[in-house]
Z-matrix of the N, CA and C atoms (Angstrom, degrees):
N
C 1 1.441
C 2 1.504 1 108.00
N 3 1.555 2 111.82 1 143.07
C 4 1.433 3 103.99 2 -156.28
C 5 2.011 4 98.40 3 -106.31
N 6 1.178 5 112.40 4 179.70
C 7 1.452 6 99.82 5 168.64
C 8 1.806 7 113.76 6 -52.73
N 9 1.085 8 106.89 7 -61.36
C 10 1.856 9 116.28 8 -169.59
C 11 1.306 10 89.84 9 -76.57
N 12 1.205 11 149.07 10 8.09
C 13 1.572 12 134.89 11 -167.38
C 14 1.721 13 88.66 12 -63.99
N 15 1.408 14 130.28 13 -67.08
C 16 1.521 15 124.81 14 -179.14
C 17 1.616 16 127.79 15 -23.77
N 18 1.505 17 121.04 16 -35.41
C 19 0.997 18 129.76 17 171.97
C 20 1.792 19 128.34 18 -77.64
N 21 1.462 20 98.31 19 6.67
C 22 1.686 21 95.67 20 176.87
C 23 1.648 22 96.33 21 -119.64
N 24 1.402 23 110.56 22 6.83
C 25 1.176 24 96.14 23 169.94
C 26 1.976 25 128.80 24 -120.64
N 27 1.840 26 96.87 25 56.88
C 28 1.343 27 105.78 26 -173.87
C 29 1.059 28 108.16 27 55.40
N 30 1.847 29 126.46 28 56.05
C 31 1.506 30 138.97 29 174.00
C 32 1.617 31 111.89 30 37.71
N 33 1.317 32 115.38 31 2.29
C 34 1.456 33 95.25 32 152.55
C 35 1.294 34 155.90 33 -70.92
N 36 1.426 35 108.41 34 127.01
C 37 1.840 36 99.33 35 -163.86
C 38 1.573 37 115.01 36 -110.08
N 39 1.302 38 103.31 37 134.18
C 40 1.676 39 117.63 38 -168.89
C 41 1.172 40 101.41 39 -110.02
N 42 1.552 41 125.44 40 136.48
C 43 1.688 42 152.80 41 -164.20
C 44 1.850 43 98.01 42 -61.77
N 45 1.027 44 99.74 43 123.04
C 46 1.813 45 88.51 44 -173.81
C 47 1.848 46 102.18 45 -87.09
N 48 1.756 47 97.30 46 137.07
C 49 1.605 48 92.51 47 -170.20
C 50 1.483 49 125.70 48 -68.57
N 51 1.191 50 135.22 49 135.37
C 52 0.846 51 130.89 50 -171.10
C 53 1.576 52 113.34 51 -56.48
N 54 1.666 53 112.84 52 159.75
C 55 1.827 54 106.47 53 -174.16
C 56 1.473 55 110.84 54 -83.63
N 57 1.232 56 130.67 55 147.07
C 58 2.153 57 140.35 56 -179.82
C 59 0.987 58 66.66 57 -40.26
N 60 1.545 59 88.83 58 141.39
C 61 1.525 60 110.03 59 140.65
C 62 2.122 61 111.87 60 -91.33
N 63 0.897 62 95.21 61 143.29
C 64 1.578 63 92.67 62 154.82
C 65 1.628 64 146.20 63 -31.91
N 66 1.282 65 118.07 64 135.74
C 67 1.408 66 105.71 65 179.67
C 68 1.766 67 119.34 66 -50.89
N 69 0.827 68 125.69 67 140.33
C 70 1.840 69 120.14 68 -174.31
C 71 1.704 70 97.73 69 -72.39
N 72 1.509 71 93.34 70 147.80
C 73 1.349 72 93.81 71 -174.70
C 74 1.839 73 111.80 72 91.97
N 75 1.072 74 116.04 73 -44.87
C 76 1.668 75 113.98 74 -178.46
C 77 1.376 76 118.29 75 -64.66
N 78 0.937 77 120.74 76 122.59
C 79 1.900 78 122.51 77 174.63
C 80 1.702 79 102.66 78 -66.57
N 81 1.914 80 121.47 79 142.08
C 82 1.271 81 111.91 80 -172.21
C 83 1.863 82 82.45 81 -130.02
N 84 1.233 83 103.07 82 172.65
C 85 0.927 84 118.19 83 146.43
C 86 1.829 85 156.38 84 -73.75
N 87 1.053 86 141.68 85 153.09
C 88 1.382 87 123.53 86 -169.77
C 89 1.653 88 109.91 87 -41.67
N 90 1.069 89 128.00 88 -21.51
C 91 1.439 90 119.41 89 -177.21
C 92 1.411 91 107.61 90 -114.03
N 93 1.559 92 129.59 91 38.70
C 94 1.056 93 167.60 92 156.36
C 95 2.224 94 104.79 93 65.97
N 96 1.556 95 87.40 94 27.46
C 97 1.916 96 80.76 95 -173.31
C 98 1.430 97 87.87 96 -80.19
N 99 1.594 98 102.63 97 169.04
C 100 1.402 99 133.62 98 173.67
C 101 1.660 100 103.72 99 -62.51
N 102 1.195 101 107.88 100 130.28
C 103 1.711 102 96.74 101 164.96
C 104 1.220 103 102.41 102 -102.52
N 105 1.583 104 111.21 103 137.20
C 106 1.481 105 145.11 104 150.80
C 107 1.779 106 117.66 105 -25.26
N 108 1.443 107 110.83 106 119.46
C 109 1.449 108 106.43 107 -165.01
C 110 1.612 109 88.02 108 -69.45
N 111 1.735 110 94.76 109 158.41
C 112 2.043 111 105.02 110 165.26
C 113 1.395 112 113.19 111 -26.62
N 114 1.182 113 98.71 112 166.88
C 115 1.996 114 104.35 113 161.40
C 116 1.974 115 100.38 114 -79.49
N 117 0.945 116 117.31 115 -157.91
C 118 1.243 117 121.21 116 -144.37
C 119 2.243 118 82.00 117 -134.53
N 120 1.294 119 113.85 118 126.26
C 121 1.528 120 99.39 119 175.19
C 122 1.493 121 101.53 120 -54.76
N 123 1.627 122 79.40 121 -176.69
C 124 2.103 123 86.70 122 -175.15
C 125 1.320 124 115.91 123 -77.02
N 126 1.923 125 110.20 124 -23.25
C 127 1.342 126 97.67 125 -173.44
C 128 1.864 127 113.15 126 -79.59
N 129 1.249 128 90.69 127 -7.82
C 130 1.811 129 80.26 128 174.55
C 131 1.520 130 94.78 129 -78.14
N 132 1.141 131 129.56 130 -68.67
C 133 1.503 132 133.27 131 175.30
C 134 1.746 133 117.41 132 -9.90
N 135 1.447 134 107.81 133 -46.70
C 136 1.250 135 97.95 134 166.91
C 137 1.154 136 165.38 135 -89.84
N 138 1.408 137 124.81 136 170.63
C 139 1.361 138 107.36 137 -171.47
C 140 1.592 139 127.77 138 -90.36
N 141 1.861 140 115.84 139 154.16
C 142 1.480 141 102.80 140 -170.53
C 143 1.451 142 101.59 141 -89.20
N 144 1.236 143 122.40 142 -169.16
C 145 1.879 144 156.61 143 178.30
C 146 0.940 145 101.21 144 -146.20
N 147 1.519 146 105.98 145 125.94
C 148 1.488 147 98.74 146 145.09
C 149 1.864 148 106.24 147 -108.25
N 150 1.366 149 134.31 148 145.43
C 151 1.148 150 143.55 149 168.87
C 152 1.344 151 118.45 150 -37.26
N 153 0.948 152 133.94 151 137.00
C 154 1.623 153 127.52 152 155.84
C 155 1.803 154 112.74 153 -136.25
N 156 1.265 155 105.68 154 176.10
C 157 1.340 156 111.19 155 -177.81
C 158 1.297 157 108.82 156 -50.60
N 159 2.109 158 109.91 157 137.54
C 160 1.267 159 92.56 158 159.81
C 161 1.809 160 109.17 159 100.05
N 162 1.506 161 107.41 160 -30.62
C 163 1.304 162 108.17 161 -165.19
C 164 1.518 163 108.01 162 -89.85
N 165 1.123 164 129.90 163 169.80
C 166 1.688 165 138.57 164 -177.23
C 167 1.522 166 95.16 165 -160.87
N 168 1.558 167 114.63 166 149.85
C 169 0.894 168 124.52 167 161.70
C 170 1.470 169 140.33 168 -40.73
N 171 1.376 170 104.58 169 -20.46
C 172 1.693 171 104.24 170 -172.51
C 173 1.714 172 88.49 171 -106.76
N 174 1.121 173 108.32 172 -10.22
C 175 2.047 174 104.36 173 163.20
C 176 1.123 175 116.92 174 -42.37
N 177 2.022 176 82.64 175 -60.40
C 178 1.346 177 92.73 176 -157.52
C 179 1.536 178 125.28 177 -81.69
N 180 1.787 179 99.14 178 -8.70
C 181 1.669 180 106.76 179 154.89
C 182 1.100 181 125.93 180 -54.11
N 183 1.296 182 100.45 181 -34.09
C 184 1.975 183 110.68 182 -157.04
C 185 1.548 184 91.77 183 -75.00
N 186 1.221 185 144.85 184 -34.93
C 187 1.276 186 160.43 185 172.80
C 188 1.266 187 150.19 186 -76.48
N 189 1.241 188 84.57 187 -14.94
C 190 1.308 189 115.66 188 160.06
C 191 1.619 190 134.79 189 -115.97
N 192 1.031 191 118.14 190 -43.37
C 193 1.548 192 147.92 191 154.03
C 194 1.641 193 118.17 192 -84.08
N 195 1.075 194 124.61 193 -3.12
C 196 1.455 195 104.21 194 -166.07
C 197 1.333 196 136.33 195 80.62
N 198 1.192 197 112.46 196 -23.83
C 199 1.289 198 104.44 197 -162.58
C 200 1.978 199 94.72 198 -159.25
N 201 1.160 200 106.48 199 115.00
C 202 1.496 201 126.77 200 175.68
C 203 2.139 202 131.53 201 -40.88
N 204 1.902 203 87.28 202 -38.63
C 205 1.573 204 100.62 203 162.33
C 206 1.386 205 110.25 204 -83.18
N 207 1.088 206 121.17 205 32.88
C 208 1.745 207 112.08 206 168.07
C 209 1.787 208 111.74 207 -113.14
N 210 1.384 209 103.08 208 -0.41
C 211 1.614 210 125.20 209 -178.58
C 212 1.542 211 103.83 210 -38.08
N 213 1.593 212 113.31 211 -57.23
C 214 1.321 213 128.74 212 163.90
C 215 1.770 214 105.56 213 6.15
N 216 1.523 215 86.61 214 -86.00
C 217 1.939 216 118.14 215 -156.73
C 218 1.479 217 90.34 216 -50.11
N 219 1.672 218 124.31 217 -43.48
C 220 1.494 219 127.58 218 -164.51
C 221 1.840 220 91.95 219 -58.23
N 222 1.276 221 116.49 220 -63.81
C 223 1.608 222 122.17 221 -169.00
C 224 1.505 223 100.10 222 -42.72
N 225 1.535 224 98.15 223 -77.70
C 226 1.620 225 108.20 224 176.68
C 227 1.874 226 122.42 225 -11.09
N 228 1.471 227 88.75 226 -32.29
C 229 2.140 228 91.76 227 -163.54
C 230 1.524 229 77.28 228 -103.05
N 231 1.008 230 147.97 229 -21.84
C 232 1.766 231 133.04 230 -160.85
C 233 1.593 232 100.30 231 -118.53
N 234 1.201 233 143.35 232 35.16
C 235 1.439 234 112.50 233 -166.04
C 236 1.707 235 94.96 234 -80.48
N 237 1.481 236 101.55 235 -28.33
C 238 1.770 237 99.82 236 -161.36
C 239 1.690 238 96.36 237 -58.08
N 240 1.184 239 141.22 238 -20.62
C 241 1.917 240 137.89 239 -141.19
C 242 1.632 241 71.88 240 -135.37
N 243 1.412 242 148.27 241 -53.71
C 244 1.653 243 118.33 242 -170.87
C 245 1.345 244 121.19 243 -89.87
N 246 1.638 245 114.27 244 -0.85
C 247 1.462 246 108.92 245 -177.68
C 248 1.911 247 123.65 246 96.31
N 249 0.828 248 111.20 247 -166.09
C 250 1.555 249 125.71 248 169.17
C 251 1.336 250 118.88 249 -66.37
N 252 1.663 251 118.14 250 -55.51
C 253 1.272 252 147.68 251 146.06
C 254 1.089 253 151.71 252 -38.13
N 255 1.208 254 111.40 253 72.38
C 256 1.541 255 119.27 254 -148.68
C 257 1.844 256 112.21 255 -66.24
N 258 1.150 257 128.12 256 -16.73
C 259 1.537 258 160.14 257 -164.58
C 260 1.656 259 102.10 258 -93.12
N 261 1.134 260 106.56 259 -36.33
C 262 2.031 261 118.07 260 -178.54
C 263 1.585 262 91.87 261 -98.07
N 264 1.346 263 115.13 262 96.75
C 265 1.467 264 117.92 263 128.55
C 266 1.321 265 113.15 264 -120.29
N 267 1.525 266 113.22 265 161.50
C 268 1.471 267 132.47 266 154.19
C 269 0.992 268 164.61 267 -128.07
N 270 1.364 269 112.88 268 136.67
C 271 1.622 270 116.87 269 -160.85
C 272 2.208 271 111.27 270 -24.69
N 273 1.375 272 81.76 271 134.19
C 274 1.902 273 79.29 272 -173.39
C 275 1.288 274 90.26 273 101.86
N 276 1.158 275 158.67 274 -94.91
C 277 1.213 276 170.41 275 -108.84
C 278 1.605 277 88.51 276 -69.86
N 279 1.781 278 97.59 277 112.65
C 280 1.741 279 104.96 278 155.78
C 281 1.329 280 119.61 279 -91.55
N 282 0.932 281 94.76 280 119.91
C 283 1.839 282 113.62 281 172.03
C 284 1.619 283 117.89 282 -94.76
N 285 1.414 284 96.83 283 136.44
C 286 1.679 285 90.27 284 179.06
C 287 1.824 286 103.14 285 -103.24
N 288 1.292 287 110.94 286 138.48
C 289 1.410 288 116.18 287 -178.60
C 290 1.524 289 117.15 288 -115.30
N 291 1.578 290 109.16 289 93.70
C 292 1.279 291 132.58 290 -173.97
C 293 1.649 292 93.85 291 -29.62
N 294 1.861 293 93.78 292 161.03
C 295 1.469 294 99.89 293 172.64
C 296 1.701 295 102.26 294 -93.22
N 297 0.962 296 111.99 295 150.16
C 298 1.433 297 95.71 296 179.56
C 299 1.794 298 121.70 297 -138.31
């Protein structure tokens, strides 16, 4: 409804509706909108692997990332599921592959 909207309708004037309120419980902002939950950390954000024959970490960079020296970040998110050994993974083995 516009400011003059009242005047095309044979000067009758209708109660302007009041604005939603918010879900109860939600925090809003000064101009009373809903705020937007966080982003989500990265490790939910990312994506899994599972291993297969044949594969190594800087494969699975090259294949995922583009580019083979980023293998690193893959170890970095898995050491607890690949070990000490960055060279020993295994087939089955889901890997999560940071966003990066």
């Amino acid at each position: 409804m516009g400011l003059f909207d009242f005047l095309s309708n044979d000067g009758e004037k209708k109660p302007v509706a009041p604005a939603p309120k918010p879900a109860a419980g939600g925090a809003t902002d000064f101009f009373g909108n809903a705020n937007q939950p966080a982003a989500q950390p990265a490790a939910a954000q990312a994506d899994k692997y599972t291993v297969v024959s044949g594969d190594s970490l800087s494969k699975i960079a090259k294949n995922h990332y583009g580019d083979a020296s980023k293998w690193h970040q893959i170890y970095d998110a898995n050491k607890a599921i690949i070990g000490s050994n960055p060279d020993h993974i295994e087939v089955g083995q889901v890997l999560t592959l940071p966003k990066i």
